[in-house]
Structure formats: C-alpha cells, structure tokens
C-alpha positions in Angstrom: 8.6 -7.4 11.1 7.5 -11.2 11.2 4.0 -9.6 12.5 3.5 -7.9 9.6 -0.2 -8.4 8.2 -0.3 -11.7 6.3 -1.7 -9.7 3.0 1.4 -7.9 2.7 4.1 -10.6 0.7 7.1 -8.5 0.7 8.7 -5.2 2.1 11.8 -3.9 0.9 13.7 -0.7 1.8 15.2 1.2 4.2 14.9 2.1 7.5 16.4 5.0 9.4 17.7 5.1 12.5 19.4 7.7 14.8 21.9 9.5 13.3 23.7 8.3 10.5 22.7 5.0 11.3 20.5 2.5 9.6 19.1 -0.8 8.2 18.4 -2.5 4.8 15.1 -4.3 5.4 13.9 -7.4 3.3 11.7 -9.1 4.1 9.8 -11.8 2.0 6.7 -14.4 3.1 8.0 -15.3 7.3 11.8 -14.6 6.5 13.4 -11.6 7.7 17.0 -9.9 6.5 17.9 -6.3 8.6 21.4 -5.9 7.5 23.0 -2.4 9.8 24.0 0.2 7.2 25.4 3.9 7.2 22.0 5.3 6.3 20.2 9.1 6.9 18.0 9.9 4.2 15.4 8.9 5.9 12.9 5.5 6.1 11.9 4.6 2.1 9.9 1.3 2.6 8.2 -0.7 -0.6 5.6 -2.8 0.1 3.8 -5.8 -2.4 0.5 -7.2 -1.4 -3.3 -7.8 -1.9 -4.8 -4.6 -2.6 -8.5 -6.3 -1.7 -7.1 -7.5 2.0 -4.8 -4.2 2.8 -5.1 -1.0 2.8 -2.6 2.2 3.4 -4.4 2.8 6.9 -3.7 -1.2 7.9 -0.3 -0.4 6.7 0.5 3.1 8.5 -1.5 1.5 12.1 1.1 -1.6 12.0 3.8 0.3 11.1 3.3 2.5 13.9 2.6 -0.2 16.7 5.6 -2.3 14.7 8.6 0.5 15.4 9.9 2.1 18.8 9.0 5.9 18.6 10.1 8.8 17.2 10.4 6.4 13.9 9.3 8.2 11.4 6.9 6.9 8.8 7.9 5.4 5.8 4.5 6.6 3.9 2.7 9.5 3.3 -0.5 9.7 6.1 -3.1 7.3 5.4 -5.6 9.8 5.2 -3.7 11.4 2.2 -4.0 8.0 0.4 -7.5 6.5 -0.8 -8.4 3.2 0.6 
C-alpha cells in the first residue's frame, strides 16, 4: 500500500479476504492502518486524488500488481470508466 501512486492522497475501505475474513484499510499520505476484521461482502475501496495525474486504468494496473491473486478488484474495469 505504501507504493501506491503518489497522486492518489488517501484510500479508505475494505478489503476482502478468504472467507469471512478481512481488513479495514486506511491509508493517508505514507501512513498505513490494516486493522483484521470479520469481513465478506467483498473489497469496497474509496480512493481521493488528482484527477489530472491518475486515472481509473493507473488505479486498476497498481491495484492488480499491489494484491496476491485471486483478489478481486475493488473497481469496476477500467475500460468501463472514462479516463
């Protein structure tokens, strides 16, 4: 999460993991808070940044090289969002 591109300030939500496992992600400028919950709903992420320096296809390529596989997105596809 600390790799996160610069342009994107904050990210807020939660994250799914296997079963009925999960964590509450905050995440604001270099700090980092992943807090282990009893979560399965599924990954809901909010993101805040500079529209001009990031776009949804920026977002959805880190998120995928960010989290070990079969995470699921947190976003609908990029291609389903305009740039």
């Amino acid at each position: 999460m600390r790799n996160r591109p610069a342009a994107l300030y904050r990210l807020k939500g939660f994250v799914q993991g296997q079963g009925s496992t999960g964590w509450l992600l905050h995440c604001v400028g270099q700090q980092v808070s992943l807090e282990p919950i009893q979560y399965d709903t599924g990954t809901a992420l909010v993101g805040i940044g500079l529209a001009d320096q990031l776009t949804a296809k920026r977002c959805e390529a880190w998120w995928s090289s960010a989290v070990p596989s079969p995470m699921p997105s947190p976003m609908p596809s990029a291609a389903a969002l305009a740039d």
